[in-house]
PLY file of the C-alpha trace (Angstrom):
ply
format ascii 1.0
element vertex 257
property float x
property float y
property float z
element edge 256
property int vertex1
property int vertex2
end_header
-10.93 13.66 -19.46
-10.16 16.55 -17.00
-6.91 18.82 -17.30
-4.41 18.75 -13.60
-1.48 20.85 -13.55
1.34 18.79 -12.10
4.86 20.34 -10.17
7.09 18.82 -7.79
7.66 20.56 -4.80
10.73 19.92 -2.59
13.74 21.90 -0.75
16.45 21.53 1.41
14.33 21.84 4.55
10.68 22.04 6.00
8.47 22.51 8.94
5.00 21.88 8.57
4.35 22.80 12.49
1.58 20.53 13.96
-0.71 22.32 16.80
-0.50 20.16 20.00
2.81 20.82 21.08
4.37 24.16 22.60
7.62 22.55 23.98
9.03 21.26 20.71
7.82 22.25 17.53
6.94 18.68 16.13
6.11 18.42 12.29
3.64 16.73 9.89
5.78 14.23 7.58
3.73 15.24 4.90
2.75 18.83 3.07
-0.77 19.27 4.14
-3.80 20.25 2.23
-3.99 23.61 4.08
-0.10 24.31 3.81
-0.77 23.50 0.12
-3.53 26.03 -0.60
-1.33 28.38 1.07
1.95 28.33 -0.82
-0.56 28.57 -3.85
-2.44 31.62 -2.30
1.36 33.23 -2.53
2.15 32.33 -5.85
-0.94 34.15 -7.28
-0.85 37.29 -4.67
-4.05 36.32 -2.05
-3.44 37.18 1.38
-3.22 35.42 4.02
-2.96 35.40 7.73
-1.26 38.23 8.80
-3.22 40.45 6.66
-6.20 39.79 8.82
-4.91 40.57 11.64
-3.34 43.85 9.98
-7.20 44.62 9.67
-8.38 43.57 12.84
-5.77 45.68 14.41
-6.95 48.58 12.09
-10.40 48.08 13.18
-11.71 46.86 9.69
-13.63 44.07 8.38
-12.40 41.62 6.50
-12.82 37.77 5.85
-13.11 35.91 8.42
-11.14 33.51 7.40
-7.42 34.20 5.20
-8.36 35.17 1.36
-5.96 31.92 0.14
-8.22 29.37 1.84
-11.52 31.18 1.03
-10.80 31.60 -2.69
-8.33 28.45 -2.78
-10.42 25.59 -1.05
-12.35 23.94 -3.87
-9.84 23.20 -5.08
-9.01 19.17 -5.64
-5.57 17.88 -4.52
-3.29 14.98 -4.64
0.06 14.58 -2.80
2.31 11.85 -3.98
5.86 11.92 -1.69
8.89 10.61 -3.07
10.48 8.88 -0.70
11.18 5.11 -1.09
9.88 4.00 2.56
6.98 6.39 2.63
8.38 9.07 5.31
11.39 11.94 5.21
14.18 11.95 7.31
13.24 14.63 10.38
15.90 16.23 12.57
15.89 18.40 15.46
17.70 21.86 15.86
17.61 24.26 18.98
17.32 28.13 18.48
17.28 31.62 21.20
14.11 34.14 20.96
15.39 36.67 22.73
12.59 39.03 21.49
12.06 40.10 25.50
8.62 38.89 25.46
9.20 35.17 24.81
10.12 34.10 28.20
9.48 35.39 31.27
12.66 33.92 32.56
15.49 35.46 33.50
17.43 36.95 30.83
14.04 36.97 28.58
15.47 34.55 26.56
13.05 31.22 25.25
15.52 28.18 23.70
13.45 26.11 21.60
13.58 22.90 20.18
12.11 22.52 16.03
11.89 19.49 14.55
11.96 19.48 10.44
12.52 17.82 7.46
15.28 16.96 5.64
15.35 16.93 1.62
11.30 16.70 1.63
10.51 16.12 -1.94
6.44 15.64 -3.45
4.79 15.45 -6.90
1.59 17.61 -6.33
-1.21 17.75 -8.93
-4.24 19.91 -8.97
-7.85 19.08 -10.73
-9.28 21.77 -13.16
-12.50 22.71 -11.52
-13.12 25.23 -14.66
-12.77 28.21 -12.54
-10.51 31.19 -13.00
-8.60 30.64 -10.05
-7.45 27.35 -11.50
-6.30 29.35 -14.82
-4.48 31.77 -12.92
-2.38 29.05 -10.90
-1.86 27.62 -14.61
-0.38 30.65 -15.91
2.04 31.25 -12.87
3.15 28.08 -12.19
3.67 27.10 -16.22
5.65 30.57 -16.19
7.38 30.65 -13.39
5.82 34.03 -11.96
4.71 34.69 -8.09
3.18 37.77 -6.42
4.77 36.66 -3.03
7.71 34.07 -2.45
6.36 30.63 -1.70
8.09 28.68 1.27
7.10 25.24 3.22
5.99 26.38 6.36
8.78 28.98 7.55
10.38 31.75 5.27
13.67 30.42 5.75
12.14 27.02 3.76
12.42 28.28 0.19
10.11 26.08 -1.69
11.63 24.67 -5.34
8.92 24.65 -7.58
9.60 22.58 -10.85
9.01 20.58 -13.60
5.35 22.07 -14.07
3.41 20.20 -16.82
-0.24 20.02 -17.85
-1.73 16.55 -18.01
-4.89 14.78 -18.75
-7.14 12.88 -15.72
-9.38 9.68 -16.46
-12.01 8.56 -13.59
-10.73 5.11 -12.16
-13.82 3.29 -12.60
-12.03 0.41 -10.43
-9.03 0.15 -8.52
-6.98 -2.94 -8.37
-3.51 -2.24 -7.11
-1.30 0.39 -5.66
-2.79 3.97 -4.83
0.13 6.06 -5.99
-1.11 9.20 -3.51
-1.87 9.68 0.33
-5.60 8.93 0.68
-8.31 9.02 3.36
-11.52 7.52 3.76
-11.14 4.66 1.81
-11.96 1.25 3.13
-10.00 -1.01 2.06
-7.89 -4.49 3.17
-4.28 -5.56 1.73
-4.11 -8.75 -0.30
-3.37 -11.63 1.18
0.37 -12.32 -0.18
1.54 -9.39 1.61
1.54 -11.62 4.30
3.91 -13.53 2.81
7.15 -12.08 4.71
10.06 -13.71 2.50
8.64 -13.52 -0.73
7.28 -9.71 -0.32
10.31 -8.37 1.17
13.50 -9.81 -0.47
13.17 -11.73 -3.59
12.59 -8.31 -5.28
14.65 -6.00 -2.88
11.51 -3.83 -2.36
10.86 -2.42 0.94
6.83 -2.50 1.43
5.03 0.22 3.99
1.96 1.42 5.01
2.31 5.08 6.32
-0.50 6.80 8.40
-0.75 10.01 9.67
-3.51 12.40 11.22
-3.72 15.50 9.54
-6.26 18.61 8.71
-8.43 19.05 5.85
-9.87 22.56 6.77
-9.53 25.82 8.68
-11.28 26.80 11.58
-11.67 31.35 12.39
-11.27 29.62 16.18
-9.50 27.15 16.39
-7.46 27.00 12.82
-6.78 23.35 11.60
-9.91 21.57 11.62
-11.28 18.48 10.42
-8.24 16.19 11.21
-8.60 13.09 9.10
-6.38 9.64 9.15
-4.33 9.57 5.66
-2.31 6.42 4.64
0.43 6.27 2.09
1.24 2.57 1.13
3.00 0.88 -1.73
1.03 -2.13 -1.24
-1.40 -3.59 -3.46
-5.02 -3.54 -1.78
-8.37 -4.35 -2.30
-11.34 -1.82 -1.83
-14.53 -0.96 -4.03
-14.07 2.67 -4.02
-13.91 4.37 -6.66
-15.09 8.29 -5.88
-12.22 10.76 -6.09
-10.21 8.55 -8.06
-8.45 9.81 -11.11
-5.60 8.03 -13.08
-3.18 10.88 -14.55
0.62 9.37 -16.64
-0.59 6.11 -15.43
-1.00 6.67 -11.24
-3.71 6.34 -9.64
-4.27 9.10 -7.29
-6.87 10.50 -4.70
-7.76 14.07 -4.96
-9.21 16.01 -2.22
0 1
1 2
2 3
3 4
4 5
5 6
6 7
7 8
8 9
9 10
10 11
11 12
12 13
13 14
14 15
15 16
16 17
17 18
18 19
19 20
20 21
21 22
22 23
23 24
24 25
25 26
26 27
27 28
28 29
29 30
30 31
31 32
32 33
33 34
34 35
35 36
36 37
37 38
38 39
39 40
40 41
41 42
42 43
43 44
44 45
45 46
46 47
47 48
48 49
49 50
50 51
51 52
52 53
53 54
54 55
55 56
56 57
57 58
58 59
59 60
60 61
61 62
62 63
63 64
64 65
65 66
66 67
67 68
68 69
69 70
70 71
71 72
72 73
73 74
74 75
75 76
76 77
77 78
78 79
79 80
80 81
81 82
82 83
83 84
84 85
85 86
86 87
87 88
88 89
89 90
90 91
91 92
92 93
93 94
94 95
95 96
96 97
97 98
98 99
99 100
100 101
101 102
102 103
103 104
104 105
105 106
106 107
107 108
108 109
109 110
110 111
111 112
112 113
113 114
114 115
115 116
116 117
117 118
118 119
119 120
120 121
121 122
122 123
123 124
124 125
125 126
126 127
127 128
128 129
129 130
130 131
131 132
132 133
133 134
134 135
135 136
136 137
137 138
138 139
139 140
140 141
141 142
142 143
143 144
144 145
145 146
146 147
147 148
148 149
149 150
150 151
151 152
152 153
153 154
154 155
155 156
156 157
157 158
158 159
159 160
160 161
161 162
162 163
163 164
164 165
165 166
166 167
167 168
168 169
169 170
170 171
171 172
172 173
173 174
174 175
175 176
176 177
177 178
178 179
179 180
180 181
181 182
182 183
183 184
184 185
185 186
186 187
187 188
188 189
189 190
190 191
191 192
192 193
193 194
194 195
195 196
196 197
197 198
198 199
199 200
200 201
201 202
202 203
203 204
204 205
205 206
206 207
207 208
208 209
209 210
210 211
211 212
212 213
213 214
214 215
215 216
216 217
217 218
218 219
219 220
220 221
221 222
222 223
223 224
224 225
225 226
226 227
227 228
228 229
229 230
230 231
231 232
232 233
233 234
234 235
235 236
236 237
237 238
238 239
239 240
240 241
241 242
242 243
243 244
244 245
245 246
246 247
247 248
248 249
249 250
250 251
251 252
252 253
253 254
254 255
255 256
């Protein structure tokens, strides 16, 4: 048995900003691994981004990449959302920058367009890997304590950390079933009565889906998110022979990365 420290994470609001898009701030559905290991990084005081480029501005070495994700990224993850159809409602709101160097249009003044969350709302769980910075998250987050205030994505997205409790993880020698977690790389096929429209969908008054989404698993000193991967959050049953990476903690099976 290995110890994971579980919280829920949620708040009125989020933006978890993907990369490819300038025009309108689109976001992930989904708290990413990378987002993840920075709110952490806050709780227990490492720094992050804009302390590098404090140093690179002072002409001083430092990591090359932010102290959260050097220190932070062994660290084994699972994400469970709860939402009932798999995604969070997202909405779109306009704001000025009228910091003068926004916009070279007239005026100076950049409107843009952010899409976010509303009411975002996941179960996160981390494995013990036995190290002290696994201890130290313990202590804060059982606590309540932070060196810096924790937020999802912008600092006007408070994050709500609660119900923090310390459970116990068994390997899943075999899965048969529901994956309670997003996953990634796991082959796998849905059984057949899924296929079975009328029966699946309304003599039980459960909505069935199968969510994907691209997102990153690591960080990049060039380009930042790196290692984009295809994760899938379903509530269907499916088959697969994978096991690795598997743990079932308070009976759910979840994938940890």
């Amino acid at each position: 048995m290995t110890e994971v420290i579980k919280f829920r994470l949620k708040g009125p609001n989020a933006i978890i900003r993907k990369p490819e898009s300038n025009h309108i701030y689109f976001t992930y559905n989904n708290v990413h691994k990378i987002m993840l290991l920075g709110l952490l990084g806050a709780i227990i005081g490492e720094n992050g981004y804009n302390y590098n480029l404090l140093l690179q501005e002072l002409k001083q070495e430092g990591n090359v990449l932010p102290e959260f994700y050097e220190n932070l990224k062994e660290l084994k993850i699972a994400i469970v959302p709860n939402s009932k159809v798999g995604t969070f409602t997202k909405k779109i709101q306009q704001f000025n920058n009228s910091v003068g160097y926004a916009s070279f249009e007239e005026g100076n003044n950049l409107i843009v367009s952010e899409q976010y969350l509303e009411k975002p709302d996941w179960d996160i769980y981390i494995l013990s890997d036995h190290t002290q910075i696994f201890f130290k998250l313990k202590e804060y987050l059982l606590n309540k304590k932070c060196e810096y205030i924790p937020y999802i994505g912008k600092n006007e997205h408070f994050a709500d950390i609660c119900d923090v409790e310390v459970l116990q993880a068994n390997e899943c020698k075999q899965l048969n079933g529901v994956i309670d977690s997003i996953f990634t790389d796991i082959p796998y096929s849905l059984e057949d009565d899924f296929f079975d429209f009328d029966a699946q969908l309304y003599s039980d008054d459960t909505i069935y889906f199968e969510y994907k989404e691209m997102m990153p698993t690591a960080l990049d000193a060039q380009i930042g998110y790196d290692h984009f991967k295809e994760f899938t959050y379903t509530n269907k049953k499916i088959n697969t022979d994978y096991s690795e990476n598997l743990f079932e903690v308070n009976n759910k099976k979840l994938y940890f990365f």
